[in-house]
DRENGUZA-851875 format. One line per 10 residues: number of its first residue (from 0); for each residue x, y, z of N, C-alpha, C, O. Coordinates in nm, 4 decimals. Last residue first. Layout:
! residues N
NUM> X,Y,Z,X,Y,Z,X,Y,Z,X,Y,Z; ...
//
This chain:
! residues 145
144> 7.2900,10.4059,6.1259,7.1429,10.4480,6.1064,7.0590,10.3730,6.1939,6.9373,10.3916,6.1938; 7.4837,10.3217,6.2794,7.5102,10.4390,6.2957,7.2974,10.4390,6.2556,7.2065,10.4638,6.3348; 7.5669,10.0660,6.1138,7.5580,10.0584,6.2450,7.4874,10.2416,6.3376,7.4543,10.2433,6.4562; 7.5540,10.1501,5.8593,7.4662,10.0898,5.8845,7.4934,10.0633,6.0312,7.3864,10.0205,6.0743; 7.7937,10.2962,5.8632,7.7265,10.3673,5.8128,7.5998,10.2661,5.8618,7.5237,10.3391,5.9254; 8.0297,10.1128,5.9116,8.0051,10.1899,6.0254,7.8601,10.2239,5.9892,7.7812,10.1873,6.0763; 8.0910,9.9558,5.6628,8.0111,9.9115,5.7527,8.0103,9.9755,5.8804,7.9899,9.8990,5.9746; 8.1818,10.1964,5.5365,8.0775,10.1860,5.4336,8.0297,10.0975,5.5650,7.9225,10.1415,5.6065; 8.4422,10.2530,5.6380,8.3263,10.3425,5.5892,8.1531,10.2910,5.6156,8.0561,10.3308,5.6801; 8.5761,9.9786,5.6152,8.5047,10.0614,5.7342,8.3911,10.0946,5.7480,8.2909,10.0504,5.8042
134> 8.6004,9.9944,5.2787,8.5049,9.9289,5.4121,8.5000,9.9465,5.4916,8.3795,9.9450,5.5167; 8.7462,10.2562,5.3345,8.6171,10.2720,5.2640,8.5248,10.1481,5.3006,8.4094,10.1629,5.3409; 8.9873,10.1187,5.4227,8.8961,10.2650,5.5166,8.7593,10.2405,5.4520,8.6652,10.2050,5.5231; 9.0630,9.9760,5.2438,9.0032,9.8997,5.3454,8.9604,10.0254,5.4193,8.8663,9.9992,5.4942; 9.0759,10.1257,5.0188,8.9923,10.0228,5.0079,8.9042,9.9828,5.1881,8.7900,9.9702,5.2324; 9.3398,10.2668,5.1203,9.1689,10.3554,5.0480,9.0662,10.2338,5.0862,8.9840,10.2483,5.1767; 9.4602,10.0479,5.1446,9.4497,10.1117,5.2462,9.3378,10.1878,5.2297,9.2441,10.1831,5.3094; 9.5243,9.9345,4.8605,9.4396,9.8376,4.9795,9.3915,9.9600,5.0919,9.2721,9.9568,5.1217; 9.5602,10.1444,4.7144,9.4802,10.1089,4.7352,9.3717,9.9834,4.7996,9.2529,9.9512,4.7994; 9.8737,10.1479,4.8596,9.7646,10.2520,4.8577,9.6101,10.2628,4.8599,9.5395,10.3298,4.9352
124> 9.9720,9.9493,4.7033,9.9300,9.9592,4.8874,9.8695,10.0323,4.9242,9.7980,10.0122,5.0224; 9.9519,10.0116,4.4919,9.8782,9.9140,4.4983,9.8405,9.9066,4.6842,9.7435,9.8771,4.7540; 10.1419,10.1776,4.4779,9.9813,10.2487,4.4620,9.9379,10.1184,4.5011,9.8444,10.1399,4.5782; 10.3596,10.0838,4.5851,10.3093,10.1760,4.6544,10.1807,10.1830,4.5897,10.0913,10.1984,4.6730; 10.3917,9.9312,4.3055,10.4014,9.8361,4.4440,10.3039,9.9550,4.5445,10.1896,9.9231,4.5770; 10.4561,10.0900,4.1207,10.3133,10.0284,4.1168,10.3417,9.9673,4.2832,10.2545,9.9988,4.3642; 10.6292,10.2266,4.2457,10.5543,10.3323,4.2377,10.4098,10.2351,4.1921,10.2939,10.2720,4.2115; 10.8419,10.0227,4.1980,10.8259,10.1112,4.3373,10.7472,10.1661,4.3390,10.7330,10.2024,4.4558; 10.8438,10.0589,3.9147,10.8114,9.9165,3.9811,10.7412,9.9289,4.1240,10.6363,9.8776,4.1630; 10.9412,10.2580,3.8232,10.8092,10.2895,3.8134,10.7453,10.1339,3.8618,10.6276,10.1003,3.8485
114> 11.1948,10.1885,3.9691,11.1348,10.3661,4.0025,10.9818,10.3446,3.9470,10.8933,10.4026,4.0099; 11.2835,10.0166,3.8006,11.2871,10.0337,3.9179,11.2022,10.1284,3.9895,11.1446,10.0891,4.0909; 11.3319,10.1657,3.5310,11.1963,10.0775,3.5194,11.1596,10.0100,3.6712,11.0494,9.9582,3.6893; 11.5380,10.3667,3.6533,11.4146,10.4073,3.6081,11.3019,10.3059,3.6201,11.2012,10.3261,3.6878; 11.7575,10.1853,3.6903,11.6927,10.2532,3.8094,11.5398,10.2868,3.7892,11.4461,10.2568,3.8632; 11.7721,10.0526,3.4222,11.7149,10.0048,3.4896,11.6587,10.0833,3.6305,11.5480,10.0586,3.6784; 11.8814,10.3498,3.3490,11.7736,10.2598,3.2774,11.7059,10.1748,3.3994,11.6082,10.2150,3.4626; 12.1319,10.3627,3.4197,12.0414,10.4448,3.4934,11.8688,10.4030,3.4351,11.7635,10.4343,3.4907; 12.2556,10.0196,3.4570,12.2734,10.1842,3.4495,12.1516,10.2281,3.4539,12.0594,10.1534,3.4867; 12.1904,9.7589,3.5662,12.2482,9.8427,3.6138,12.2867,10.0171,3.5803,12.3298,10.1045,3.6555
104> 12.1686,9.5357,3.2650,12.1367,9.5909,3.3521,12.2020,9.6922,3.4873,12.3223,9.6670,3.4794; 12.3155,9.5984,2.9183,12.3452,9.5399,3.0419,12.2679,9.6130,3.1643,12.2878,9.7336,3.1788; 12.1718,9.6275,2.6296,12.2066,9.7010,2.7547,12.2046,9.6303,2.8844,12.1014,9.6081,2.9478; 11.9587,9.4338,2.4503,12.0703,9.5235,2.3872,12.1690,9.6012,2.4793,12.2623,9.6502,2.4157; 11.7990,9.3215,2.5729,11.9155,9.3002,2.6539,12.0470,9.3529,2.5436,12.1679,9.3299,2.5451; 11.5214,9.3980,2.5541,11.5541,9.2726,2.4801,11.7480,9.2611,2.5219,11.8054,9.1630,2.4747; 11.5001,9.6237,2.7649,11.3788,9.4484,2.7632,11.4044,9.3407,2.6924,11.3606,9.2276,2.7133; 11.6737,9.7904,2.7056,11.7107,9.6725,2.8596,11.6171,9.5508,2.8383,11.6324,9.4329,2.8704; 11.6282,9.9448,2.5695,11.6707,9.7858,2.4964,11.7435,9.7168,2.6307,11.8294,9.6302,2.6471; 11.5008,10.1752,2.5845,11.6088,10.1575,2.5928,11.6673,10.0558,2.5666,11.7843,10.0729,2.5324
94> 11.2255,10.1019,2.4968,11.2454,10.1841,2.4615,11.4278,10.1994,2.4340,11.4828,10.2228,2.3263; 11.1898,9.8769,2.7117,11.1792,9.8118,2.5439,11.2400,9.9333,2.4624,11.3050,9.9009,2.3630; 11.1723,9.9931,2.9340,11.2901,9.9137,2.9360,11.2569,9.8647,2.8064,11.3326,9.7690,2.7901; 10.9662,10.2025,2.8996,11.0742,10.2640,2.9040,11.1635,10.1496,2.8611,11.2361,10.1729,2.7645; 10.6974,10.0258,2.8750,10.8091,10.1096,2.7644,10.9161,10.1492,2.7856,10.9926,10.1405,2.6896; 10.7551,9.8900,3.1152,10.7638,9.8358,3.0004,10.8071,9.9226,2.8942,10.9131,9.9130,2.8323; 10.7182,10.1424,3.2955,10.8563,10.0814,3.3123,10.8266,9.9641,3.1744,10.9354,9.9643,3.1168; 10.4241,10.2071,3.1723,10.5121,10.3013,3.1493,10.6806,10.2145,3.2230,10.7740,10.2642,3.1600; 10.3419,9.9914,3.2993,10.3310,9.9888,3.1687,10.4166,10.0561,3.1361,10.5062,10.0047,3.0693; 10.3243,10.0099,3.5658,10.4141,9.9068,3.4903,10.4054,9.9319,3.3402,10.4856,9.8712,3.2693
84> 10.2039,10.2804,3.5943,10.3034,10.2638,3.6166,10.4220,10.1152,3.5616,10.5418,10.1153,3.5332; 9.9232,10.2565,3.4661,10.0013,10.3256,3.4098,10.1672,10.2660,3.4582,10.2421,10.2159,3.3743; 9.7814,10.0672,3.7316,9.7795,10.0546,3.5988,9.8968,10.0920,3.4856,9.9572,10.0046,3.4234; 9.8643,10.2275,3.9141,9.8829,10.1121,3.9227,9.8578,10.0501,3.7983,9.9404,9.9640,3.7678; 9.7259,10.4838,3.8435,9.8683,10.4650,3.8752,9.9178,10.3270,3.8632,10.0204,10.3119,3.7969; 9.4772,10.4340,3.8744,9.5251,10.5042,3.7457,9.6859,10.4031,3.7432,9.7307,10.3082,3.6789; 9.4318,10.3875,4.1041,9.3904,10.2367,4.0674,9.4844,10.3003,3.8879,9.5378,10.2231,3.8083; 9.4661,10.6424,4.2329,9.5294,10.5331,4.2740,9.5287,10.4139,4.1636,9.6333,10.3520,4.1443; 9.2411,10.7716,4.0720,9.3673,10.8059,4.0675,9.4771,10.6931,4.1132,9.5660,10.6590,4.0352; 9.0436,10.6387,4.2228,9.0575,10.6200,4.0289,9.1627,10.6310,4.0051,9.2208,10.5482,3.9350
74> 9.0338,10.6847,4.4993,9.0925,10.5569,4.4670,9.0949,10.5139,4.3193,9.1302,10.4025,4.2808; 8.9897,10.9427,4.4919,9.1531,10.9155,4.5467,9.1444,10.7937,4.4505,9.2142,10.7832,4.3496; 8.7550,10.9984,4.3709,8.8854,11.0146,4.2833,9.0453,10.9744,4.3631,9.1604,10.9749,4.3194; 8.5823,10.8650,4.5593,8.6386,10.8614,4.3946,8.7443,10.8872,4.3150,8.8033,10.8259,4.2259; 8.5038,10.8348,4.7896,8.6930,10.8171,4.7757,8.7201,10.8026,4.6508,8.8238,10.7540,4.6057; 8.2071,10.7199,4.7464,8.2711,10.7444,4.8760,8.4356,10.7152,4.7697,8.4672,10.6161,4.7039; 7.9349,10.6079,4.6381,8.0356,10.7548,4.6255,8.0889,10.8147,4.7158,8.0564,10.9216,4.7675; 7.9583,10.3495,4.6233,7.9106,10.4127,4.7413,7.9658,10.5826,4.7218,8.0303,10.6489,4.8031; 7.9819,10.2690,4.3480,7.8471,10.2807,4.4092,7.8069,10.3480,4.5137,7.6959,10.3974,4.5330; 8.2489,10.3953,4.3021,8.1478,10.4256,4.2721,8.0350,10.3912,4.3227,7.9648,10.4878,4.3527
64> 8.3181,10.1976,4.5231,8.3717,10.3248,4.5139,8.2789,10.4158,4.4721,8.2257,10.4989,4.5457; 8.3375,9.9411,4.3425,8.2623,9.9706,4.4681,8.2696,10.1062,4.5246,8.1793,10.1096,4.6081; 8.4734,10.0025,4.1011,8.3420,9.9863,4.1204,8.2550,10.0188,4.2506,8.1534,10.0866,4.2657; 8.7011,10.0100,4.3000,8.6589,10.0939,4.2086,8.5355,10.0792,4.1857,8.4645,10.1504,4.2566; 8.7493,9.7444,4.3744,8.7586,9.8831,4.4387,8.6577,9.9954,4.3644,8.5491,10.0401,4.4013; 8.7297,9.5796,4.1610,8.5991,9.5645,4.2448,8.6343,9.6908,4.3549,8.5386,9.7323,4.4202; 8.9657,9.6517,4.0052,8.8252,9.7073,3.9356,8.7003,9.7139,4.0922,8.6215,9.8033,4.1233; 9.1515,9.5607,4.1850,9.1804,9.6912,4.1672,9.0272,9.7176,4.1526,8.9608,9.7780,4.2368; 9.1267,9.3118,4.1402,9.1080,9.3552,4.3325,9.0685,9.5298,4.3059,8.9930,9.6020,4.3711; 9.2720,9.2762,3.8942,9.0795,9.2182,3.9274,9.0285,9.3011,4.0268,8.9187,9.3565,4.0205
54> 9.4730,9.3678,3.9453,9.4014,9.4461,3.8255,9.2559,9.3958,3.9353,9.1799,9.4546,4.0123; 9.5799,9.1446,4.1167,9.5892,9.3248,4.1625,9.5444,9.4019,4.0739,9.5627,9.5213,4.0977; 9.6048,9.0007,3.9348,9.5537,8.9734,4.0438,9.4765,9.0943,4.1250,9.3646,9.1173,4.1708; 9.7739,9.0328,3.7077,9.6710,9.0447,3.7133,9.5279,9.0348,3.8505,9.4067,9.0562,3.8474; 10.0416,9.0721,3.8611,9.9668,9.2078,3.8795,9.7976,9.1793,3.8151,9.7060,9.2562,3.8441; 10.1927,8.8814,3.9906,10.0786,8.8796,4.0118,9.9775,8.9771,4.0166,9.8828,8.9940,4.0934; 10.4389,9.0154,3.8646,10.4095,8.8797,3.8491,10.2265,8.8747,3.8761,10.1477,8.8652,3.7820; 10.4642,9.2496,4.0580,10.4313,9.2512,3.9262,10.3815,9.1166,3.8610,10.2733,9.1217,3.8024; 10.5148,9.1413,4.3177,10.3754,9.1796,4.3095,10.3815,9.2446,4.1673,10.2794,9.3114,4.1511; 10.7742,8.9717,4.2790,10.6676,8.8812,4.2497,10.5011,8.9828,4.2227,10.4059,8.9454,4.1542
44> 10.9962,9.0727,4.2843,10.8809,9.1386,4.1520,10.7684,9.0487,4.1509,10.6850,9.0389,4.0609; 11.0794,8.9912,4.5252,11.0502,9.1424,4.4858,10.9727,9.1912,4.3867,10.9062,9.2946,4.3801; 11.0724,8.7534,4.7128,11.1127,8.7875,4.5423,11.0157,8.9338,4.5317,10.8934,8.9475,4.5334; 11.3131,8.6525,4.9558,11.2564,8.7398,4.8924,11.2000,8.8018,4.7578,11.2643,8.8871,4.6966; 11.4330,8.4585,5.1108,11.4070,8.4324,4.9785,11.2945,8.5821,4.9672,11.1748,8.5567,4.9808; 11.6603,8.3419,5.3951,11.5529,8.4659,5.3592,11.5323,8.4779,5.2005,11.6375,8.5152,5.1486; 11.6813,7.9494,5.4245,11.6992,8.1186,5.4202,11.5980,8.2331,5.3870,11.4794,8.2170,5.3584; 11.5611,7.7464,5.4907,11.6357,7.7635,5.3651,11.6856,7.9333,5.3844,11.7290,7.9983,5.2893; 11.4208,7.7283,5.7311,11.5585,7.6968,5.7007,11.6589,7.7102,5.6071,11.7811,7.6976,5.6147; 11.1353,7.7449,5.7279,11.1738,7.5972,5.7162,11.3142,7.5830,5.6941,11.3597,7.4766,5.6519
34> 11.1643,8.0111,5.7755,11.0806,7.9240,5.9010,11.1522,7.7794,5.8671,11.2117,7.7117,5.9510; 11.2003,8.1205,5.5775,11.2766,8.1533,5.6646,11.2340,8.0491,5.7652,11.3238,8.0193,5.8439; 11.0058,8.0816,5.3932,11.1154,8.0083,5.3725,11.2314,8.0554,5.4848,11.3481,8.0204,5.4675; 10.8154,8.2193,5.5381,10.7592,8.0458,5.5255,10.9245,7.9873,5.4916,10.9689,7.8836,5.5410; 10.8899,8.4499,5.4798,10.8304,8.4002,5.6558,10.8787,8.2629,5.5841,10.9949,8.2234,5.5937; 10.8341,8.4525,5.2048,10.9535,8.4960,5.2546,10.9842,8.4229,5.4219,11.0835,8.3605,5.4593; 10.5608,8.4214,5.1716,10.6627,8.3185,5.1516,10.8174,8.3186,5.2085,10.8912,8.2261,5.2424; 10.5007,8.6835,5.2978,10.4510,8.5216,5.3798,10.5413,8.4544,5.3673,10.6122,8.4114,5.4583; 10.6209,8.8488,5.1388,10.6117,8.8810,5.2894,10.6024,8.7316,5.3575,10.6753,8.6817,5.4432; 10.4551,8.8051,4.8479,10.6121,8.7910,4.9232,10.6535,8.7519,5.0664,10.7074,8.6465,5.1003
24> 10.1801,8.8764,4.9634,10.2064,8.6757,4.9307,10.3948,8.6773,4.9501,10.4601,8.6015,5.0218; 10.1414,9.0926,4.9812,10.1481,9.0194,5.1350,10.1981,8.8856,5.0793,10.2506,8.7994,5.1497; 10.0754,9.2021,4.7626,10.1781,9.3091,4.8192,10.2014,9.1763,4.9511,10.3067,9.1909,5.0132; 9.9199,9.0442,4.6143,10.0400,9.0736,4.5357,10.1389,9.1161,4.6622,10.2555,9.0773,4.6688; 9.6884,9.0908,4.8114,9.7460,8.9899,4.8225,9.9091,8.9948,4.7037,10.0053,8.9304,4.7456; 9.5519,9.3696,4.7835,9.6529,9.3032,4.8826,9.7434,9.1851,4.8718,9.8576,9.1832,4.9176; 9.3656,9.3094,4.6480,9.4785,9.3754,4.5876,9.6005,9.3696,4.6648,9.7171,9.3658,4.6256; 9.1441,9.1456,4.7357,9.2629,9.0668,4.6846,9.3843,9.2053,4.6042,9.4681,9.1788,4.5180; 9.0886,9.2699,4.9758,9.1637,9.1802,5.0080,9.2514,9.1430,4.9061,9.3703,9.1146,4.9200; 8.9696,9.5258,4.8328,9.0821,9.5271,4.9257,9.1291,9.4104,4.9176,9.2302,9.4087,4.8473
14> 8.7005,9.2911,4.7391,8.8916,9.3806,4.6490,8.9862,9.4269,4.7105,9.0989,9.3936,4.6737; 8.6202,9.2342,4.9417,8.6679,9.1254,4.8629,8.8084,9.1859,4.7603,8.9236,9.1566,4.7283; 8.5275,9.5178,5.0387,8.5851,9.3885,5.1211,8.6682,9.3264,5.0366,8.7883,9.3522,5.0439; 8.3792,9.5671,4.8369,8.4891,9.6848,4.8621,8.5637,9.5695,4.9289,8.6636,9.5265,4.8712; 8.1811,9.3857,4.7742,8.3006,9.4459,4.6641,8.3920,9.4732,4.7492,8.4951,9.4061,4.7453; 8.0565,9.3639,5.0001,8.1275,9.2553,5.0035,8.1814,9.2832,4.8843,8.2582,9.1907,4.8579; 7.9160,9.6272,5.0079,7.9750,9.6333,5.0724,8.0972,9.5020,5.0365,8.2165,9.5317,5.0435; 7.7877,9.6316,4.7661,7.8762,9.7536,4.7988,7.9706,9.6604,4.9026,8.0859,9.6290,4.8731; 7.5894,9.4216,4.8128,7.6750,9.4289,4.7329,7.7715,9.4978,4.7572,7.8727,9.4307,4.7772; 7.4546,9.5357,5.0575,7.5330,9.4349,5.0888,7.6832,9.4087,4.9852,7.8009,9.3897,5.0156
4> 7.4722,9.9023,5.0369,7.4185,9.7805,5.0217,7.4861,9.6174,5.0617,7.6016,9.6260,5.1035; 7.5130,10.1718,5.0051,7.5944,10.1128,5.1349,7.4943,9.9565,5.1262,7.4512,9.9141,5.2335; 7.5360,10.3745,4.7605,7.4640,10.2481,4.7779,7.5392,10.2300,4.8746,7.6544,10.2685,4.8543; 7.3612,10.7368,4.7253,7.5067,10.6320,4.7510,7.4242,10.4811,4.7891,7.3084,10.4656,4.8279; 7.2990,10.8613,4.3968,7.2506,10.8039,4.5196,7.3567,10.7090,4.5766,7.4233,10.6276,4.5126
//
């Protein structure tokens, strides 16, 4: 049975927002330190840094997903990825000994734990975007009945 309930609805809301926030807090600070002069400061791994953040945002997708059985498997698959993907650049860079610095950064190692950094960053944008259609979704559906 699909739920388009209040609950449903202020999940899907509240997790979009905060999976978002890993992918937008660079972006700002970046603004903010360009604004006050210091220059363009970009920190790139900050949306790993704040991946528990983007776990929490992730589940209330998901959950909410399920209740409204609306975008299951895009957004499991999505929320998969985002999960798997740093993990899998952890093994790889402990595997190769870039994590304990047996291997100077720059060879094809690091491209790799690069490559699955790029690939959590994208799912995570991914699933703001699933997220935030699916609120849409979900508050068109009561304007409509």
């Amino acid at each position: 049975m699909k739920r388009t309930d209040a609950l449903t609805k202020a999940l899907a809301l509240a997790g979009t927002l905060v999976v978002l926030v890993p992918i937008a807090a660079p972006v700002l600070l970046s603004a903010v330190s360009l604004v006050q002069g210091e220059g363009f400061r970009f920190d790139w791994l900050m949306p790993a840094e704040l991946g528990i953040v983007a776990l929490v945002g992730g589940v209330l997708v998901v959950i909410a997903s399920l209740r409204a059985h609306d975008r299951r498997l895009l957004i499991g698959i999505t929320a998969g990825i985002a999960v798997a993907a740093p993990v899998a650049g952890a093994i790889v860079a402990t595997l190769t000994g870039l994590a304990n610095g047996e291997i100077e950064p720059g060879g094809w190692e690091s491209a790799v734990v690069v490559v699955f950094f790029a690939l959590f960053a994208a799912a995570l944008l991914a699933l703001g975007v699933e997220g935030g259609i699916m609120s849409r979704d979900l508050f068109r559906r009561n304007v409509a009945v």
